[in-house]
C-alpha positions in Angstrom: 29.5 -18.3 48.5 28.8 -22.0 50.0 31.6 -22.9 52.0 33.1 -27.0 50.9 33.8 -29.2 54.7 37.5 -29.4 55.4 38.8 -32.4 57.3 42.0 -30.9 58.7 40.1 -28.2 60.5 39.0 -30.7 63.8 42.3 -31.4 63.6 44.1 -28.2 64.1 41.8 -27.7 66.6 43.0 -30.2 68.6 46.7 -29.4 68.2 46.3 -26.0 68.9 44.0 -27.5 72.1 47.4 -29.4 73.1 50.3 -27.2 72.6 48.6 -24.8 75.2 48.7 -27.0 77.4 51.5 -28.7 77.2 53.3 -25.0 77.1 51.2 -24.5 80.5 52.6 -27.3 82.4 56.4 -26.7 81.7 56.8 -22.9 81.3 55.4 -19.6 82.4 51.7 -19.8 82.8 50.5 -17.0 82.0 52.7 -16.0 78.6 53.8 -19.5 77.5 49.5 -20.2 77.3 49.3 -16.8 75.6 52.1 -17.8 72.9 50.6 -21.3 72.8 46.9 -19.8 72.4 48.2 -17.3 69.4 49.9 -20.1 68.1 47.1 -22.7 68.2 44.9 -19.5 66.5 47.6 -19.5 64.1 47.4 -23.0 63.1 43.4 -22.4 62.8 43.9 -19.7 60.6 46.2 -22.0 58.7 44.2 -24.7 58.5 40.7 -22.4 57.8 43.2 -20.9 54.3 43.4 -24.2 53.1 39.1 -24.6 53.4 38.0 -24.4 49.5 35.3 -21.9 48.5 32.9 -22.6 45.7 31.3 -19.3 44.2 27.7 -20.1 42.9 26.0 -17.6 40.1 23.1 -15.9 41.1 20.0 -16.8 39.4 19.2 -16.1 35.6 17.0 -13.6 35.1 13.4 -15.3 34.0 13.4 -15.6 29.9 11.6 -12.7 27.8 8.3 -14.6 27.1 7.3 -11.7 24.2 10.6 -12.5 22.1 10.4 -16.1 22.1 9.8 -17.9 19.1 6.8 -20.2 20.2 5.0 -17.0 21.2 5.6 -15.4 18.0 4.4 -18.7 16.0 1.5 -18.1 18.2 0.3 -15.0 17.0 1.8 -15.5 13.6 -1.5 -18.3 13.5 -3.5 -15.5 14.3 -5.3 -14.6 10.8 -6.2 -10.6 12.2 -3.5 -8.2 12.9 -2.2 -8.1 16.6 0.2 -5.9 18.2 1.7 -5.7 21.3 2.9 -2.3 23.1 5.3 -1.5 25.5 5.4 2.2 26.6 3.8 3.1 23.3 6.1 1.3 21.1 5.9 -2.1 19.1 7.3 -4.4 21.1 5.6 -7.7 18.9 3.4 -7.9 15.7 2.2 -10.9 14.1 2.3 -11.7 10.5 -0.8 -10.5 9.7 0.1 -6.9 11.5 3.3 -7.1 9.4 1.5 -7.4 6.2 -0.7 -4.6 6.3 1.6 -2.1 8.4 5.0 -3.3 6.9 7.7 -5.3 8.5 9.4 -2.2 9.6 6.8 -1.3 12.6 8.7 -3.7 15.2 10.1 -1.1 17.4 8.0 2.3 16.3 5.9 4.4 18.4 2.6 2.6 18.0 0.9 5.7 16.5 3.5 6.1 13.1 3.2 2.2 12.7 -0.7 2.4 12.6 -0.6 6.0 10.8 -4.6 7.1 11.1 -5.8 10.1 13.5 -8.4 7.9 15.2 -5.8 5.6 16.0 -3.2 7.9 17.3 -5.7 9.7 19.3 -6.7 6.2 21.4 -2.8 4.9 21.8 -2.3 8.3 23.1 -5.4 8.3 25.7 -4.2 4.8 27.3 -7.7 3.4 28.2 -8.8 0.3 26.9 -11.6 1.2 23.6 -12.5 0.6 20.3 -12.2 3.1 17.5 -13.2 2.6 13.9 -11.1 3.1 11.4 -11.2 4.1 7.8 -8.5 3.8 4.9 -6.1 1.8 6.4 -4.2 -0.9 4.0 -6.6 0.4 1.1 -8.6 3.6 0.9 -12.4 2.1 1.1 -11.0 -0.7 3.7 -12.8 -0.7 7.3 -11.6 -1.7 10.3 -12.5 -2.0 13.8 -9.4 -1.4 16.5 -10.0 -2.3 19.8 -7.2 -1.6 22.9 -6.9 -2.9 26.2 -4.5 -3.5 29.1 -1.8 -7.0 29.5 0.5 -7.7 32.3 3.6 -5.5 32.9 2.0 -2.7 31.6 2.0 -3.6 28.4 -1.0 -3.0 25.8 -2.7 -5.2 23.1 -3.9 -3.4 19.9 -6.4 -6.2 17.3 -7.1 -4.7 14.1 -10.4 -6.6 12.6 -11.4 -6.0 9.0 -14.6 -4.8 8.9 -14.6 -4.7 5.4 -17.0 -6.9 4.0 -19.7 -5.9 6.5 -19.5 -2.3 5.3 -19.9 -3.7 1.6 -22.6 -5.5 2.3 -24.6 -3.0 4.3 -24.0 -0.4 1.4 -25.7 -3.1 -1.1 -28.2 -3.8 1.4 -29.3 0.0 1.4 -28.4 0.5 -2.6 -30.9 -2.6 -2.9 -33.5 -1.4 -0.7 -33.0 2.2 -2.6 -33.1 0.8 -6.0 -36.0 -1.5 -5.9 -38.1 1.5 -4.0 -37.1 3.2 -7.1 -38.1 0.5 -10.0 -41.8 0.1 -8.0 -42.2 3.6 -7.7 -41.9 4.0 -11.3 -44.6 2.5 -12.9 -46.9 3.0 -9.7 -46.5 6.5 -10.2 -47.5 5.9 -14.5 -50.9 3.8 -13.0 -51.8 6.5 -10.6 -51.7 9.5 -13.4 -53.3 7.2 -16.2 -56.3 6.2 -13.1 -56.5 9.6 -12.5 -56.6 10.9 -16.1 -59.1 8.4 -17.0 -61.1 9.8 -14.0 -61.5 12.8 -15.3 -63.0 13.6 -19.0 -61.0 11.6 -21.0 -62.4 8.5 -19.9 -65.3 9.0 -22.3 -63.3 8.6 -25.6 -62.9 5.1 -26.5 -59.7 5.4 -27.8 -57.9 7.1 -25.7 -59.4 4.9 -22.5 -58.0 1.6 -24.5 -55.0 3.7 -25.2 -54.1 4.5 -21.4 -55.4 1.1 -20.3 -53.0 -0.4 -22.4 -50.2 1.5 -21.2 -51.6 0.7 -17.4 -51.8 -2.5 -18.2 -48.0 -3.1 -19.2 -46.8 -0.8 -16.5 -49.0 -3.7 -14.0 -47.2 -6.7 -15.8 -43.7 -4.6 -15.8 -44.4 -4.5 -11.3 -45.3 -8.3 -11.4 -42.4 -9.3 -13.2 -40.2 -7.1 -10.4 -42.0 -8.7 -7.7 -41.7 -12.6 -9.0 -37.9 -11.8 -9.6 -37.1 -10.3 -6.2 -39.0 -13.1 -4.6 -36.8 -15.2 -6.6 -33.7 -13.6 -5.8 -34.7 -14.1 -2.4 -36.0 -18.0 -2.2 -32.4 -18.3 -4.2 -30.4 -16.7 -1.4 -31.8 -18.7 1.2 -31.1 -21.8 -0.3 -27.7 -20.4 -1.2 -25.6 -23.1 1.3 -28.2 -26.1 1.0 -26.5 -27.9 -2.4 -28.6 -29.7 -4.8 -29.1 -33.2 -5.0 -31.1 -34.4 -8.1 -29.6 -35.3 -11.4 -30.1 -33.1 -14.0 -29.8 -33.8 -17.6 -29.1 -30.3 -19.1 -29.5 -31.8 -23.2 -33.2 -32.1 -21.9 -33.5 -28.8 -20.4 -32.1 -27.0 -23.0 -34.9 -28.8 -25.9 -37.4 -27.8 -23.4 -36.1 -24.1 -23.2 -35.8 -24.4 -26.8 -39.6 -25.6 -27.4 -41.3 -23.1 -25.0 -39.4 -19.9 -26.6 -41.2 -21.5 -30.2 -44.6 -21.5 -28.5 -44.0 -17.8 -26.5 -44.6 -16.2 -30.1 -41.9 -13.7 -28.9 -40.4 -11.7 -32.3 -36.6 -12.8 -31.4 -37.8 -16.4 -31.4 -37.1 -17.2 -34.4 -33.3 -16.3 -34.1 -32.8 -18.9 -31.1 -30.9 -21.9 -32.2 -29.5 -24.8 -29.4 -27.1 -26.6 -30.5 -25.7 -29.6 -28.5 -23.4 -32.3 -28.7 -23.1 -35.8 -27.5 -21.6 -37.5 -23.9 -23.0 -34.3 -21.7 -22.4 -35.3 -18.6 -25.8 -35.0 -15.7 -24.9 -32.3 -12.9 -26.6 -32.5 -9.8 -29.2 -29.1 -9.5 -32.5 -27.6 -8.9 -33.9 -27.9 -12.5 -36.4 -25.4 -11.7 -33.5 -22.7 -10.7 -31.4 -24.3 -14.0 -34.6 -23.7 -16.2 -34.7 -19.6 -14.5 -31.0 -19.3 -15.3 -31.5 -20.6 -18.8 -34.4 -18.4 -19.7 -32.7 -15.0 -17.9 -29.7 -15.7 -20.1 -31.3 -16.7 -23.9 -33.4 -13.5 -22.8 -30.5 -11.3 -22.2 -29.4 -12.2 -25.6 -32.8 -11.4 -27.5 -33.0 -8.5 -26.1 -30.1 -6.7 -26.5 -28.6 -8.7 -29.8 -29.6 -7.2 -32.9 -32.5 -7.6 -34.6 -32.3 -10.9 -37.6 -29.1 -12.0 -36.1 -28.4 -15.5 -34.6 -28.9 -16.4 -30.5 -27.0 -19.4 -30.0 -27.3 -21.6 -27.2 -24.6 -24.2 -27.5 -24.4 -26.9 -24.8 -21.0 -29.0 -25.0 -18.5 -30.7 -22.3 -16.1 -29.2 -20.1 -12.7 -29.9 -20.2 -12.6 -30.3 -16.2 -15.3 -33.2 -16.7 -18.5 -31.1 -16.7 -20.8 -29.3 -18.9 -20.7 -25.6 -20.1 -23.8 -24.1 -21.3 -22.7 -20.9 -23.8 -25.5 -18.1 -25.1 -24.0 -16.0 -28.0 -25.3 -13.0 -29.2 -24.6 -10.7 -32.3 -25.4 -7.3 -30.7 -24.0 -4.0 -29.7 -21.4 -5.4 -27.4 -20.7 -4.4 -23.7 -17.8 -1.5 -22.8 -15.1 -3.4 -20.8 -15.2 -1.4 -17.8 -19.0 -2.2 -17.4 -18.1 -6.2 -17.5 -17.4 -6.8 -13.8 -21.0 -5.1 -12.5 -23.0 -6.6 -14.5 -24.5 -9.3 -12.1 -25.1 -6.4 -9.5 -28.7 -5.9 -9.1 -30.5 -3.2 -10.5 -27.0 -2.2 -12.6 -27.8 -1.2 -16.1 -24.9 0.1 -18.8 -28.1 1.7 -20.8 -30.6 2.0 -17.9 -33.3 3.9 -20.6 -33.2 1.1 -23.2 -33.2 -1.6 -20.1 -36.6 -0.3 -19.1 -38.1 0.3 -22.4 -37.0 -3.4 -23.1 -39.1 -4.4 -20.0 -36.0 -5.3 -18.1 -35.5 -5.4 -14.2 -31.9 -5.1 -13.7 -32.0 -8.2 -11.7 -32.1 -11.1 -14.7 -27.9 -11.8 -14.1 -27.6 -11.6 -10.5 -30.2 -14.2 -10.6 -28.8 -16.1 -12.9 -25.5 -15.6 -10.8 -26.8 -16.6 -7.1 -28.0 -19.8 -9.1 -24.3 -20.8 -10.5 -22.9 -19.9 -7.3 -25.5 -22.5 -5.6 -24.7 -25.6 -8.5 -20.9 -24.6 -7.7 -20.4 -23.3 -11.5 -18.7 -20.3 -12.5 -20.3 -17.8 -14.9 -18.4 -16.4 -17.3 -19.3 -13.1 -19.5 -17.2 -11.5 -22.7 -17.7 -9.1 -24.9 -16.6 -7.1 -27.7 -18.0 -3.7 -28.8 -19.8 -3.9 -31.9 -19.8 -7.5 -32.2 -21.5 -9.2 -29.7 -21.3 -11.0 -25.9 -20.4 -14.7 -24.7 -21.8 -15.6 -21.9 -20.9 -18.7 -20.3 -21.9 -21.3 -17.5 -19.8 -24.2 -16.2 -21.3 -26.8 -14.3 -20.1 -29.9 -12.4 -20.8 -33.0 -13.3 -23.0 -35.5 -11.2 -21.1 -38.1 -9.3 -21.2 -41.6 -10.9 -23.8 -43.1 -8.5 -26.4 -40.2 -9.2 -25.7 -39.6 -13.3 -28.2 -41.2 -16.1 -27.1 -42.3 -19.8 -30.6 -40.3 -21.1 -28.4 -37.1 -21.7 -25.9 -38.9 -24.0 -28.2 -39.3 -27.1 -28.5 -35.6 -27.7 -28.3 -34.6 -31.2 -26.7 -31.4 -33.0 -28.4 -28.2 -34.6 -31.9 -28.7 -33.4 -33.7 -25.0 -33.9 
């Protein structure tokens, strides 16, 4: 309470002052001062009633930073899960927290909201860790939880998806597994067929041409391995570094064409690249292009049937590009084996891959090459009839593209 100035209160003073002593003079001294005294404390009093009082609020409490809007925009911007804990519950949770825990976990006890045993057992220990966690949001997804200590004893929980790492640390070791495995293999065939040849059947003619034969393809089966994950590799490496030299993909494709005629492979025959006029140049690594071109028409003569047509069509896109399309007339591929197909080493018939001299890494070349030109590979299939597969490309920007690709002519075997 702050007490407002009065101006009659000097003046009651001195009439109270006054009347004292005026009463002093001209009556009793000692009880006329005493009446005039009361009185003058009287007209104080008075006087003091009439002072105004002004009644001030005490202070507002300081807002609730944790429920105000800009501090929930905040973490709302924050693309990994955060939560904030007071006394064990969820006091705060971003958007990202919301999605993968529900919007209902505002308010729970921090260990229903997360719902995992690791997790419960570190919100109940209170010390500030991190705790991996498996299975939360989606039963193979990873995720790392780290806790520590904020002001007025609350508690800060990040979730960070560690999802990705784990998937490509299992195809790291699958890889390292696999390609163990597809050396081993026909190391193992050299060593017997050195070893039998060592002994006494190394003096019959026939059977020494027979096993060196068989040495000999098993030797060619490691070198192609080798070249391809060397390949694979020079390909990854280069995987963010984009191309920058026109190529016209009519010319490619005659070259292609040509040097299958001259291989003298059985299936050659059945190869026939059709094109059609106004294909646009893309800017790419012709040498990469040429790989992916050969991987696929390969694919096709391998596993299309015997006598029946592999056609390599090249036409435009309907974005503005080219697509590149290699049909086959063969035993088709089972649906659920479609979306593995560019893994490496992944076979659907791993026996009759290997016995065509196969690798099991011929797509996921040809796939690291798209995804370096920017393309998009496409692959369908029906069983019993045969599988598309198909490569769009960008086209070259104006500055960089050549009118040589436009004259390309149709059916040409």
């Amino acid at each position: 309470m702050i007490a407002e100035s009065n101006p009659r209160l000097p003046w009651a003073v001195i009439v109270a002052g006054a009347t004292a002593v005026a009463v002093y003079i001209i009556a009793d001294p000692l009880s006329g001062a005493a009446a005039a005294l009361v009185g003058g404390i009287a007209a104080m009093l008075v006087a003091i009633s009439g002072h105004r009082e002004v009644a001030v609020a005490p202070p507002a409490p300081p807002p609730d930073l944790i429920a105000s809007p800009s501090v929930g925009a905040m973490l709302d911007a924050v693309a990994e899960p955060l939560l904030l804990l007071r006394s064990g519950r969820v006091v705060r949770a971003n958007l990202a927290a919301r999605t993968l825990l529900g919007e209902h976990i505002v308010g729970e006890d921090a260990r229903v909201a997360v719902r995992h045993p690791a997790a419960a057992a570190a919100l109940a220990s209170q010390r500030d860790q991190t705790v991996e966690l498996v299975g939360v949001g989606a039963q193979d997804a990873r995720w790392q939880m780290r806790l520590a200590a904020a002001a007025d004893g609350m508690r800060v929980v990040h979730l960070s998806d560690r999802s990705e790492n784990a998937a490509t640390e299992r195809m790291r070791v699958d890889f390292v597994a696999n390609a163990s495995h597809e050396l081993r293999t026909p190391l193992a065939s050299i060593l017997g067929y050195v070893e039998t040849l060592d002994d006494e059947a190394g003096d019959d003619p026939a059977i020494r041409h027979r096993f060196l034969r068989i040495m000999m393809d098993e030797a060619r089966r490691m070198q192609r391995l080798v070249e391809d994950l060397l390949s694979l590799s020079r390909i990854e490496a280069e995987r963010y570094r984009l191309p920058d030299q026109p190529v016209a993909l009519g010319e490619l494709v005659d070259e292609v064409c040509a040097e299958l005629k001259r291989s003298g492979a059985p299936r050659a025959a059945d190869v026939s690249c059709i094109a059609v006029s106004g294909i646009p140049d893309i800017v790419g690594d012709r040498a990469q292009l040429s790989q992916m071109l050969h991987n696929l028409v390969g694919n096709a003569m391998k596993y299309g049937r015997p006598g029946t047509p592999v056609e390599v069509r090249l036409e435009p896109d309907a974005g503005g590009g080219a697509r590149l399309s290699v049909v086959d007339q063969g035993d088709g591929i089972a649906p659920e084996h479609l979306p593995r197909l560019t893994e490496r080493f992944y076979r659907v018939d791993a026996g009759r891959s290997r016995s065509l001299g196969g690798t099991g890494l011929g797509l996921a070349i040809v796939k690291h090459v798209v995804e370096r030109h920017r393309g998009r590979l496409d692959i369908s299939s029906r069983v019993g009839v045969g599988t598309t597969m198909a490569v769009t490309l960008p086209a070259a920007p104006a500055a960089l593209s050549s009118p040589r690709n436009n004259d390309v002519t149709e059916g040409r075997a």
